[in-house]
PDB file of N, CA, C, O and CB in Angstrom:
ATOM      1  N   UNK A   1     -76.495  30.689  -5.226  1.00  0.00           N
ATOM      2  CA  UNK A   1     -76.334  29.785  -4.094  1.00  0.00           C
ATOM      3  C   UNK A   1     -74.985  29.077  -4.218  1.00  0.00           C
ATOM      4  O   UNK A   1     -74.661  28.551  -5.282  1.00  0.00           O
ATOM      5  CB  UNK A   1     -77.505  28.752  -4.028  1.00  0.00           C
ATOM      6  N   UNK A   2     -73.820  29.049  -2.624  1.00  0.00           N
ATOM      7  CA  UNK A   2     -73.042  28.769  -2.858  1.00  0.00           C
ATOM      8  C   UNK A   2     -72.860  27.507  -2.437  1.00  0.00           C
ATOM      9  O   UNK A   2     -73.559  27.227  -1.462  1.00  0.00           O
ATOM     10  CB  UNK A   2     -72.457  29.508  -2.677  1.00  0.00           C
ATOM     11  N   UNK A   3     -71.997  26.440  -2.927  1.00  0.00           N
ATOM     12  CA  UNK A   3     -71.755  25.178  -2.091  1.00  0.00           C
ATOM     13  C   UNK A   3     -71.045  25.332  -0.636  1.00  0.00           C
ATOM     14  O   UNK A   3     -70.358  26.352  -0.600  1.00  0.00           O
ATOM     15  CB  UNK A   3     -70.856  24.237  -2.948  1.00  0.00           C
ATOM     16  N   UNK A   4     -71.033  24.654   0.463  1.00  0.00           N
ATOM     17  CA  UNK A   4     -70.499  25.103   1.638  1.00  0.00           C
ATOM     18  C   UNK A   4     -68.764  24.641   1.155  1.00  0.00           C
ATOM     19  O   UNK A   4     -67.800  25.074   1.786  1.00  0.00           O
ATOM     20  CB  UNK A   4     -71.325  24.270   3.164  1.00  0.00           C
ATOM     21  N   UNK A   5     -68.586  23.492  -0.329  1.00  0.00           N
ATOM     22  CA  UNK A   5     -67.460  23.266  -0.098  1.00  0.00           C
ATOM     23  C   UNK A   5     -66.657  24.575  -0.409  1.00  0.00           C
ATOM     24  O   UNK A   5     -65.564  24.650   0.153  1.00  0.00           O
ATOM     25  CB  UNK A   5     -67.120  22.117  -0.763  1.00  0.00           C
ATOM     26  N   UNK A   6     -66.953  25.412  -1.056  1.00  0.00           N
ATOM     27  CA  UNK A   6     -66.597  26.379  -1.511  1.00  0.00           C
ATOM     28  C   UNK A   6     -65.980  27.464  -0.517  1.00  0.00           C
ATOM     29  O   UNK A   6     -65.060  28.230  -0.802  1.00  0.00           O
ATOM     30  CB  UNK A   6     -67.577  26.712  -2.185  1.00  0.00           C
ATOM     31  N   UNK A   7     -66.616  27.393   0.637  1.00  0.00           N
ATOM     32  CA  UNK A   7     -66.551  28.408   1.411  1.00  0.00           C
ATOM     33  C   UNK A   7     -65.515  29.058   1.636  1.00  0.00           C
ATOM     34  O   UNK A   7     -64.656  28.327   1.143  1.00  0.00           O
ATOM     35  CB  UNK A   7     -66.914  28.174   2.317  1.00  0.00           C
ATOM     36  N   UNK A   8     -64.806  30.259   2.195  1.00  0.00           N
ATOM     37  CA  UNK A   8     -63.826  30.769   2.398  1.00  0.00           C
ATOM     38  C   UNK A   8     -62.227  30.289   3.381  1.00  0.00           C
ATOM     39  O   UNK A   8     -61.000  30.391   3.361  1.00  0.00           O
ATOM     40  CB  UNK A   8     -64.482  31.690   2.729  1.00  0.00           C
ATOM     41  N   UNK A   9     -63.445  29.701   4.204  1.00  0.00           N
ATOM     42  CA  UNK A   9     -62.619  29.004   5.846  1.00  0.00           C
ATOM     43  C   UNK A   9     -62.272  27.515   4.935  1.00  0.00           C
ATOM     44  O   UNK A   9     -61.063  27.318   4.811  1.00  0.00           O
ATOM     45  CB  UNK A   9     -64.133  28.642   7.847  1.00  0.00           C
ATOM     46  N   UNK A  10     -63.053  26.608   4.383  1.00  0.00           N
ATOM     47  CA  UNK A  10     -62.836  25.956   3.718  1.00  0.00           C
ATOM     48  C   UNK A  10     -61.349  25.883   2.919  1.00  0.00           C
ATOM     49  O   UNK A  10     -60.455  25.109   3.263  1.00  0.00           O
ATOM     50  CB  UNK A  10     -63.793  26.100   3.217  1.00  0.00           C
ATOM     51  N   UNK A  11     -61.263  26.686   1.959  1.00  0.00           N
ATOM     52  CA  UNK A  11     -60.399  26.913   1.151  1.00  0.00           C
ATOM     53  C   UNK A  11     -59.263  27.047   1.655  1.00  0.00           C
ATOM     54  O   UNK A  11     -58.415  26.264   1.228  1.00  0.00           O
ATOM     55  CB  UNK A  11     -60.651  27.758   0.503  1.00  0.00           C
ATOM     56  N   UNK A  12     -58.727  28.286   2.962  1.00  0.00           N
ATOM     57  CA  UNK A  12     -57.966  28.383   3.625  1.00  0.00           C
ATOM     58  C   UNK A  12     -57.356  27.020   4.438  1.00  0.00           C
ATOM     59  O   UNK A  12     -56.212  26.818   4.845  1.00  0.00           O
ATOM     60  CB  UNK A  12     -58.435  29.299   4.201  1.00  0.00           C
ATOM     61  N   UNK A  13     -58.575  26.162   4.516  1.00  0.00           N
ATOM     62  CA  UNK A  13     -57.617  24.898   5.493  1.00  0.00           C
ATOM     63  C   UNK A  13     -57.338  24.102   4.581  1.00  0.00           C
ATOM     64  O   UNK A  13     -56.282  23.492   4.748  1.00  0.00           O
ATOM     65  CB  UNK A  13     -58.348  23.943   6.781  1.00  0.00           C
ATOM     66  N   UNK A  14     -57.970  23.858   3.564  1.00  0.00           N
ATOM     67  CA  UNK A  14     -56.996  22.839   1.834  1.00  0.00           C
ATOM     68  C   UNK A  14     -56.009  23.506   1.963  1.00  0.00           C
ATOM     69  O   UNK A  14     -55.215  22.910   2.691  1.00  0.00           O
ATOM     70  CB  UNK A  14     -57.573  22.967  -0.183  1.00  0.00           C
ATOM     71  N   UNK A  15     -55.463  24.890   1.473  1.00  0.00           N
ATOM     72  CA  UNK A  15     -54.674  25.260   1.013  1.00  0.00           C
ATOM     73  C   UNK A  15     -53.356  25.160   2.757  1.00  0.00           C
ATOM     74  O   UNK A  15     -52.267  24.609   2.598  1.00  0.00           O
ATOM     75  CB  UNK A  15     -55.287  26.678   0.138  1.00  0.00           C
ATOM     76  N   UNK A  16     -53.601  25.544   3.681  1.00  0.00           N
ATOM     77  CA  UNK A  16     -52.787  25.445   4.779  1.00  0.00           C
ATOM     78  C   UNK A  16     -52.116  23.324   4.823  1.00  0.00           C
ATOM     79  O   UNK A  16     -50.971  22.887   4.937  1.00  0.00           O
ATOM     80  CB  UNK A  16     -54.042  26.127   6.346  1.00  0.00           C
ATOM     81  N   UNK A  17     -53.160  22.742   4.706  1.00  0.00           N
ATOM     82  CA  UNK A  17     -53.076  21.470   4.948  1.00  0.00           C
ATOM     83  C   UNK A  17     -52.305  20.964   3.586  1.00  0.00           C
ATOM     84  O   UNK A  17     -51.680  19.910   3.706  1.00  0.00           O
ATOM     85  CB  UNK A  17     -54.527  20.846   5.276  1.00  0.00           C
ATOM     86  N   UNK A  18     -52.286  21.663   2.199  1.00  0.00           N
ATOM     87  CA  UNK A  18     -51.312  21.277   1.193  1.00  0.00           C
ATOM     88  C   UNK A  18     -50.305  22.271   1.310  1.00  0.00           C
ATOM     89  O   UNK A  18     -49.495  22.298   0.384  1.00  0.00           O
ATOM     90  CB  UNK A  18     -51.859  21.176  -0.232  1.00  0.00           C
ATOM     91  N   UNK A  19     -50.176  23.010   2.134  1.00  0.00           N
ATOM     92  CA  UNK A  19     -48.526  23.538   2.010  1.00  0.00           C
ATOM     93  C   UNK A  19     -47.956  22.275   3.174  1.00  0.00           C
ATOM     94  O   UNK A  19     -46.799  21.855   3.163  1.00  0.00           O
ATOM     95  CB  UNK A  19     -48.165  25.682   2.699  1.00  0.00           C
ATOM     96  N   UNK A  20     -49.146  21.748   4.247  1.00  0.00           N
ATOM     97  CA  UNK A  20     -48.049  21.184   5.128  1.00  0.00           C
ATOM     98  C   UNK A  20     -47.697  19.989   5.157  1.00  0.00           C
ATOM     99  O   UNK A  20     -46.943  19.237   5.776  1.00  0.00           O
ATOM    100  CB  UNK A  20     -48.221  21.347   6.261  1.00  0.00           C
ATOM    101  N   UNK A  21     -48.673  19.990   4.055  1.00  0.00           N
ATOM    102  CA  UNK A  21     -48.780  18.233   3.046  1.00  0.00           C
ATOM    103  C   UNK A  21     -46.704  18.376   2.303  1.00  0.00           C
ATOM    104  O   UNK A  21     -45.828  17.517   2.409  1.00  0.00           O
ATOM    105  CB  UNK A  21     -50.807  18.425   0.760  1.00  0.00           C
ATOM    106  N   UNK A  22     -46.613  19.720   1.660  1.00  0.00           N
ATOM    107  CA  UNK A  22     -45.560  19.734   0.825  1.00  0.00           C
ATOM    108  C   UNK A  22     -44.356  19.478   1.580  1.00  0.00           C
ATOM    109  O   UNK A  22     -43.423  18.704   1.365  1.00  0.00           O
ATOM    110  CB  UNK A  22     -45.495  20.931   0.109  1.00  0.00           C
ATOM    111  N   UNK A  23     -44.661  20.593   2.843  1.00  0.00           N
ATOM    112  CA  UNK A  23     -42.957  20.873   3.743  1.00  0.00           C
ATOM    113  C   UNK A  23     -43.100  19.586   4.597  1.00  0.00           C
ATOM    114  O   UNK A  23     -41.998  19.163   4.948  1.00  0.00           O
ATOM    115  CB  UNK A  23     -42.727  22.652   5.047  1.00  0.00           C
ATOM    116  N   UNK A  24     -44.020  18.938   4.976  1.00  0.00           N
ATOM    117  CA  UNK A  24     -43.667  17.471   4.865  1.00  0.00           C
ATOM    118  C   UNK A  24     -42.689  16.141   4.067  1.00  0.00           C
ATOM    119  O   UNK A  24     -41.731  15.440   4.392  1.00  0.00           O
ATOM    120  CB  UNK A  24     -44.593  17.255   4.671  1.00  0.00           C
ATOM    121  N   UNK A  25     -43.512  16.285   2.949  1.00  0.00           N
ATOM    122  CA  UNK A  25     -42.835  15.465   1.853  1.00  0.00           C
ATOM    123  C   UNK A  25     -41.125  16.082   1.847  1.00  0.00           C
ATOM    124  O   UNK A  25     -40.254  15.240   2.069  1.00  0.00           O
ATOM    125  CB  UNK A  25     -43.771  15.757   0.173  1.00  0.00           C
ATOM    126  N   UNK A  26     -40.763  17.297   1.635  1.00  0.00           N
ATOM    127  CA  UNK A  26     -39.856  17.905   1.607  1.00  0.00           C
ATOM    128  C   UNK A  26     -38.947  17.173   2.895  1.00  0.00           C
ATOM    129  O   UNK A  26     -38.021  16.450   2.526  1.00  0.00           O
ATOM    130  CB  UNK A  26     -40.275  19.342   1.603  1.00  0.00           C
ATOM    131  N   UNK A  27     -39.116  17.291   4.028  1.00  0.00           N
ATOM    132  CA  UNK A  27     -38.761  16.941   4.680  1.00  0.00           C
ATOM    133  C   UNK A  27     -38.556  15.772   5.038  1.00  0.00           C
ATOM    134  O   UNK A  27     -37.655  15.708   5.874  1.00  0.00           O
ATOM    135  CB  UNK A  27     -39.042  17.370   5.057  1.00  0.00           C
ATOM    136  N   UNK A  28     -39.192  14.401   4.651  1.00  0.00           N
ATOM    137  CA  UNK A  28     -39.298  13.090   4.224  1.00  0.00           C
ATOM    138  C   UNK A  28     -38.018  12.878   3.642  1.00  0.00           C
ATOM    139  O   UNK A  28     -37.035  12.320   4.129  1.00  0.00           O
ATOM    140  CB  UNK A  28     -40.441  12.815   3.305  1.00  0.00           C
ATOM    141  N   UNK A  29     -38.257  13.676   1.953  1.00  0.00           N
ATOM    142  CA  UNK A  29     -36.679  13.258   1.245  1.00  0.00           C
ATOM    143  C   UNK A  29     -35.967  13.815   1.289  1.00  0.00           C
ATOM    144  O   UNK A  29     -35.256  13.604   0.307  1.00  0.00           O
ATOM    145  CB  UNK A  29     -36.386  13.053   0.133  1.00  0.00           C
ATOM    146  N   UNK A  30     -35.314  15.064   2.312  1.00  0.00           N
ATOM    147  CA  UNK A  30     -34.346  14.987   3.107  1.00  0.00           C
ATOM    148  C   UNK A  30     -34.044  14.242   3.461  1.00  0.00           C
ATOM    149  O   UNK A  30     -33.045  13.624   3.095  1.00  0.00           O
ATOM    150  CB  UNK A  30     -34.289  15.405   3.772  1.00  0.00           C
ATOM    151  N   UNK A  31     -34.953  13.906   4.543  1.00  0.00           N
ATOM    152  CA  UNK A  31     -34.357  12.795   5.688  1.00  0.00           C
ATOM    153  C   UNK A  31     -33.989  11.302   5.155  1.00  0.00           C
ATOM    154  O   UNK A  31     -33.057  10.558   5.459  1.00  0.00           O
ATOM    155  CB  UNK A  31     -35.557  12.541   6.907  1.00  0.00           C
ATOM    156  N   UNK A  32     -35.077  11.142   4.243  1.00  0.00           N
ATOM    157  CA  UNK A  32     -34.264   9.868   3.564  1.00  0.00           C
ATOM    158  C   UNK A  32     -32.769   9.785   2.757  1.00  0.00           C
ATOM    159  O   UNK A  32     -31.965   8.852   2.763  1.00  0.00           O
ATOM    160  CB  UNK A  32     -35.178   9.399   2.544  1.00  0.00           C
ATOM    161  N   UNK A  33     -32.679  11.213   1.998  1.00  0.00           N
ATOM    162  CA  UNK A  33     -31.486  11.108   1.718  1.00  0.00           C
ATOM    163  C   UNK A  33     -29.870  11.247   2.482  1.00  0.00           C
ATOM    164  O   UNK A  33     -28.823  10.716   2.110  1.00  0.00           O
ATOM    165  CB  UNK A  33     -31.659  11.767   0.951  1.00  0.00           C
ATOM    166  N   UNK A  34     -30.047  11.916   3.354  1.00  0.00           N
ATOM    167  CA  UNK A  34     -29.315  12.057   4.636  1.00  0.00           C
ATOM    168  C   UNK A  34     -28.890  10.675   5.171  1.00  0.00           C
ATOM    169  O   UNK A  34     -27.681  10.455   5.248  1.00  0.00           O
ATOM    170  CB  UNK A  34     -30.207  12.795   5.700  1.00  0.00           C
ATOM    171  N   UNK A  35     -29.881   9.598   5.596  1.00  0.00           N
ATOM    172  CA  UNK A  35     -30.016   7.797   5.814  1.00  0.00           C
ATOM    173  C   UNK A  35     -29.537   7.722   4.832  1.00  0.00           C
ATOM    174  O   UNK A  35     -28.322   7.771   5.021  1.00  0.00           O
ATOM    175  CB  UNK A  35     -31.391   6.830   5.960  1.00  0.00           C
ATOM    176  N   UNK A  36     -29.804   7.604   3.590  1.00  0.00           N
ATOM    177  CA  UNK A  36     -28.953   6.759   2.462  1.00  0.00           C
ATOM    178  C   UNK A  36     -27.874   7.365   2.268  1.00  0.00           C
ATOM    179  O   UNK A  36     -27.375   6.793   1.299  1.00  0.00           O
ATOM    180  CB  UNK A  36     -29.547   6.563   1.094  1.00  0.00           C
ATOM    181  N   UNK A  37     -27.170   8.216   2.609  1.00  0.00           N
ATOM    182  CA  UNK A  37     -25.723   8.832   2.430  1.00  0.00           C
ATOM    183  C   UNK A  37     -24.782   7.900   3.501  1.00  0.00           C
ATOM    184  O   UNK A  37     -23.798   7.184   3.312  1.00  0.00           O
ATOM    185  CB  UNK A  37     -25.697  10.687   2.872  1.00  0.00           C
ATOM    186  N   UNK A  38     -25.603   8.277   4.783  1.00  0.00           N
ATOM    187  CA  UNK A  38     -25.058   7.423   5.930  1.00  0.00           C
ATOM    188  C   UNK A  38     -24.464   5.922   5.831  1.00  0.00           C
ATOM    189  O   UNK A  38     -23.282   5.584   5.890  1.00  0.00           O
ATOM    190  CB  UNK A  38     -26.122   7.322   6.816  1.00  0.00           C
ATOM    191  N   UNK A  39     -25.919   4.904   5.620  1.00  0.00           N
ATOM    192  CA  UNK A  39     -25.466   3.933   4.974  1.00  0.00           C
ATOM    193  C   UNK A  39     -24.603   3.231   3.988  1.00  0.00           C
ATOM    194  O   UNK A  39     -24.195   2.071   3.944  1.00  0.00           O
ATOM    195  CB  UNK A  39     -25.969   3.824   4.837  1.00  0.00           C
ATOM    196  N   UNK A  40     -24.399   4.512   3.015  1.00  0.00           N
ATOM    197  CA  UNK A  40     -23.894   4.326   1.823  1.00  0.00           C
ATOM    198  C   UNK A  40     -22.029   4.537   2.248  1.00  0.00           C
ATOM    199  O   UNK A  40     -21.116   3.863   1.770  1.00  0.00           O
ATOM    200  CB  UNK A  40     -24.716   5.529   0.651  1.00  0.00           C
ATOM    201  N   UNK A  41     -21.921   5.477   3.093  1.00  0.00           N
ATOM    202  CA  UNK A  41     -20.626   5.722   3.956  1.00  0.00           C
ATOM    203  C   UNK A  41     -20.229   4.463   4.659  1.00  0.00           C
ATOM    204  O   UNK A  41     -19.098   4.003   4.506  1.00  0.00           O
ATOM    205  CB  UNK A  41     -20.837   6.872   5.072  1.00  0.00           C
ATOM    206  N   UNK A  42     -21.185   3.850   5.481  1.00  0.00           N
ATOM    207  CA  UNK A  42     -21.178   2.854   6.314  1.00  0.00           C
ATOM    208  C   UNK A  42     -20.743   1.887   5.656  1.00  0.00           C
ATOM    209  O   UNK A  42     -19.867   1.118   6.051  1.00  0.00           O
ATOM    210  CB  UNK A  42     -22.260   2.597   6.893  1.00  0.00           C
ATOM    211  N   UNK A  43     -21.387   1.831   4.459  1.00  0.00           N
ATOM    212  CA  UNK A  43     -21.262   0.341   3.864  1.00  0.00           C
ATOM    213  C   UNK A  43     -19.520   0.338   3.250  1.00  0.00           C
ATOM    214  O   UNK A  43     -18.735  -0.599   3.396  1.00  0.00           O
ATOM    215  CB  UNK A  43     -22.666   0.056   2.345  1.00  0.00           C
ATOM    216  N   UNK A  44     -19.261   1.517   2.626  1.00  0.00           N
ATOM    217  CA  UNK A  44     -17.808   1.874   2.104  1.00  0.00           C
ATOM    218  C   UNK A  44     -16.753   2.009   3.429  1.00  0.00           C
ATOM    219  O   UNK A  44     -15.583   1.869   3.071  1.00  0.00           O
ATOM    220  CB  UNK A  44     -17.871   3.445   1.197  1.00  0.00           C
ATOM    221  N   UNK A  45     -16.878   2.191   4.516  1.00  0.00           N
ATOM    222  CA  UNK A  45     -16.034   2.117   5.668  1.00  0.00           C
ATOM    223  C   UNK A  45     -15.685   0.530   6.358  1.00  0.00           C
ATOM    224  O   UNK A  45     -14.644   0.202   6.927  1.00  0.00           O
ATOM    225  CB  UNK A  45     -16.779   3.039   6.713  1.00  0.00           C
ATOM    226  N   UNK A  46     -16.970  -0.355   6.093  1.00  0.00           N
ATOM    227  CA  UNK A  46     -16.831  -1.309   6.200  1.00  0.00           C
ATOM    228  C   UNK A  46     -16.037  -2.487   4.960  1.00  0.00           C
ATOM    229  O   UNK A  46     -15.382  -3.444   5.374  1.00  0.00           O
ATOM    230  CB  UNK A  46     -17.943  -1.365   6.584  1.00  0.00           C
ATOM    231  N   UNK A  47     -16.159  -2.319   3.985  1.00  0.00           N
ATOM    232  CA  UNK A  47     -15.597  -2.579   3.091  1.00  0.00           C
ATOM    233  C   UNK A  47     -14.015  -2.033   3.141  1.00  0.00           C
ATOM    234  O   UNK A  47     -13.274  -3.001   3.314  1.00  0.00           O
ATOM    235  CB  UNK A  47     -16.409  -2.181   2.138  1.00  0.00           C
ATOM    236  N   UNK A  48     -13.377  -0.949   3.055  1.00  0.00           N
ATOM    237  CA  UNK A  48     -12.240  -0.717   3.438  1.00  0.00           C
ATOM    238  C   UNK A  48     -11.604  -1.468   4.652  1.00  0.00           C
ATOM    239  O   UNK A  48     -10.657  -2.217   4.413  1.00  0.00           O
ATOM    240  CB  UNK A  48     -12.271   0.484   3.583  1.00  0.00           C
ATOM    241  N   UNK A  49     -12.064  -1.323   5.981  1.00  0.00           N
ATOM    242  CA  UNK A  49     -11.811  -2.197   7.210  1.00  0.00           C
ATOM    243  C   UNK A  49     -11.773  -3.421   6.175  1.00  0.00           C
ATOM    244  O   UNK A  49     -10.749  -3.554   5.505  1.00  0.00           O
ATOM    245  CB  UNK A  49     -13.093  -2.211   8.630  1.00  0.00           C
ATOM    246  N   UNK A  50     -12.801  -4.295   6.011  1.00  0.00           N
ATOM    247  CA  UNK A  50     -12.273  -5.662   5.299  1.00  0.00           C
ATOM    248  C   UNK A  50     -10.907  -5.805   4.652  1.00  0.00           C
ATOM    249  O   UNK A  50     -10.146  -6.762   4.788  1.00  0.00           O
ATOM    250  CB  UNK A  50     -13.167  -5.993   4.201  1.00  0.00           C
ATOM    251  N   UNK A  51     -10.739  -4.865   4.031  1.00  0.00           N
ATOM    252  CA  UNK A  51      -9.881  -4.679   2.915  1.00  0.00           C
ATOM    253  C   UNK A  51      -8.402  -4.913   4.039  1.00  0.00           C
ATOM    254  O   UNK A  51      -7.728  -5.935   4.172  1.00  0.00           O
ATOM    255  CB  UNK A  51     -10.163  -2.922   1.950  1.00  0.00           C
ATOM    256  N   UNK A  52      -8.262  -3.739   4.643  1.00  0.00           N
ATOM    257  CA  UNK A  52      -7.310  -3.342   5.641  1.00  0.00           C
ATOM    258  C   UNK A  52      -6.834  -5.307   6.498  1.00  0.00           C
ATOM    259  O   UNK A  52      -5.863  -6.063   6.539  1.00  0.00           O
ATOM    260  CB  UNK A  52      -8.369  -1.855   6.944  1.00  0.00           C
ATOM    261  N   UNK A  53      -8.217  -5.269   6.986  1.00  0.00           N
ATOM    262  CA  UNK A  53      -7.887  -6.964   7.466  1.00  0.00           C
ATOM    263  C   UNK A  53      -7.159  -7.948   6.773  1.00  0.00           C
ATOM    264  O   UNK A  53      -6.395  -8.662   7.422  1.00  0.00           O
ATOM    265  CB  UNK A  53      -9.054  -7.733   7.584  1.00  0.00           C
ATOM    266  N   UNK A  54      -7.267  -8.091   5.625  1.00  0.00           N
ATOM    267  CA  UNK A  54      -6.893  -8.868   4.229  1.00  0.00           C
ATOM    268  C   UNK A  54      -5.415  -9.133   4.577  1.00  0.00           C
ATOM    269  O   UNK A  54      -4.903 -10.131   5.085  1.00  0.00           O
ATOM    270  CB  UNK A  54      -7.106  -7.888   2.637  1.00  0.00           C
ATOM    271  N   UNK A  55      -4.717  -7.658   4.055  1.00  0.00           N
ATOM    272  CA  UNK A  55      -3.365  -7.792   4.181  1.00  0.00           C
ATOM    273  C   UNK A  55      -3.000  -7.839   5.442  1.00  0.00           C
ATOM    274  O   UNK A  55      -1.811  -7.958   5.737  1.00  0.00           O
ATOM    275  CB  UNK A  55      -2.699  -6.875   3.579  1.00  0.00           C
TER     276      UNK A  55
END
């Protein structure tokens, strides 16, 4: 006797729902790192402009 968690259809939608669990996440820290590059540009462009103002 099998458990129903076991079942075949079962298994197939864990396993579909953790690949899209992964290319999710994947795609998350992309995108976050992409934003923190940006910012990180932003913040150094603005700092130069200051700089530039100075003299």
């Amino acid at each position: 006797m099998s458990l129903p968690i076991f079942n075949k259809e079962v298994i197939k939608m864990m396993m579909s729902m953790g690949i899209g669990l992964i290319y999710y996440l994947i795609g998350a820290f992309v995108l976050y790192g992409i934003i923190r590059l940006g910012v990180k540009h932003g913040i150094q462009d603005t700092q130069k402009d200051k700089q530039k103002d100075q003299w």
